[in-house]
C-alpha positions, 0 to 999 in steps of 0.5 A: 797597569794591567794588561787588561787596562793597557789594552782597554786605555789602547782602545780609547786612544785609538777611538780618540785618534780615529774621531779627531782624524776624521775631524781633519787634525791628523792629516799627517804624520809627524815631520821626520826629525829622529831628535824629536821622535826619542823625546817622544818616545821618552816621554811615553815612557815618563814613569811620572810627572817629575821625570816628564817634566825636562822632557817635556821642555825639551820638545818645547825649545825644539818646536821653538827653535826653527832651522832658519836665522830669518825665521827665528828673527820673525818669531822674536818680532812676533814675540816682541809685538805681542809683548807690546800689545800689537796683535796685528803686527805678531800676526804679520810676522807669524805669516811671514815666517809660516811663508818662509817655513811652511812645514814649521808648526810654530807660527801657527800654534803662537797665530792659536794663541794669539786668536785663543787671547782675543777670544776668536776661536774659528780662528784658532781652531783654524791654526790650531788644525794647521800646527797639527797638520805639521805637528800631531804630537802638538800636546799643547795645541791638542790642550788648546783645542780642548779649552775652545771646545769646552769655552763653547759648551762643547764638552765631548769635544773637548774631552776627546781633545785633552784625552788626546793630548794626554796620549800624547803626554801623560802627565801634561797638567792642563790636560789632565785638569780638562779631564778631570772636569769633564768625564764625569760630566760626558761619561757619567764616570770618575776621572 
């Protein structure tokens, strides 16, 4: 990439940034976690998807793992309730464990998710704003957020989202799809 290119690709990203801080997703910084802050930073520097790939597994089973026994007994609750088709009872174990860990963004991503099935989506863009309150590196929620807004017909919106997500993670797959559809449609441009 050129150094012309970097500092335009900069440019967008800090556009992008500025545009979901002021619809509330950035109200904070990333929790302090020196493990997951190298992962990162590996995957920034990721020359392809092949080498992204473990990386980005990596910061899934971190995000997944939390520092508490009762919380990691909840989410496997959840886990199991959603598995057997009870929604209201993953819900009520995922509050539990937000409860119990109130910094811990993975109750509310799987809360997303669970809204995202049953196609509420002001509930999970709700949740999905509370797991990136407590993780704005969370390139799957910012993906998520991106598949909401382009569901509703809002496709600036979920352009900047994918683009964010894609800052984030260079080669996260559902991002670069979401671009993919949407920037010739809201930029009149190629991907």
């Amino acid at each position: 990439m050129s150094a012309m290119a970097a500092l335009v690709r900069f440019a967008q990203i800090a556009v992008l940034a500025l545009s979901l801080s002021a619809c509330g997703l950035f109200a904070s910084k990333p929790p302090n976690d020196p493990a997951l802050d190298a992962l990162f930073a590996a995957l920034s520097e990721a020359p392809n998807a092949e080498t992204a790939a473990p990386i980005e597994q990596r910061i899934w089973a971190h995000w997944g793992d939390p520092d508490s026994g009762t919380v990691a007994v909840l989410l496997d609750r959840a886990s199991a309730a959603q598995t057997n088709g009870d929604m209201r009872l993953a819900r009520q174990f995922l509050r539990e464990a937000g409860d119990l860990a109130p910094d811990y963004a993975e109750p509310w991503s799987r809360q997303a998710a669970i809204a995202y099935g049953a196609r509420d989506f002001s509930t999970a863009i709700d949740a999905i704003q509370e797991t990136l309150k407590r993780e704005p590196r969370h390139f799957g929620a910012l993906t998520g957020l991106g598949l909401i807004y382009e569901e509703q017909g809002q496709d600036r919106a979920a352009l900047e989202a994918y683009r964010s997500a894609l800052a984030i993670h260079p080669y996260y797959e559902e991002a670069r799809r979401g671009v993919a559809r949407l920037t010739a449609r809201v930029d009149g441009t190629d991907a």
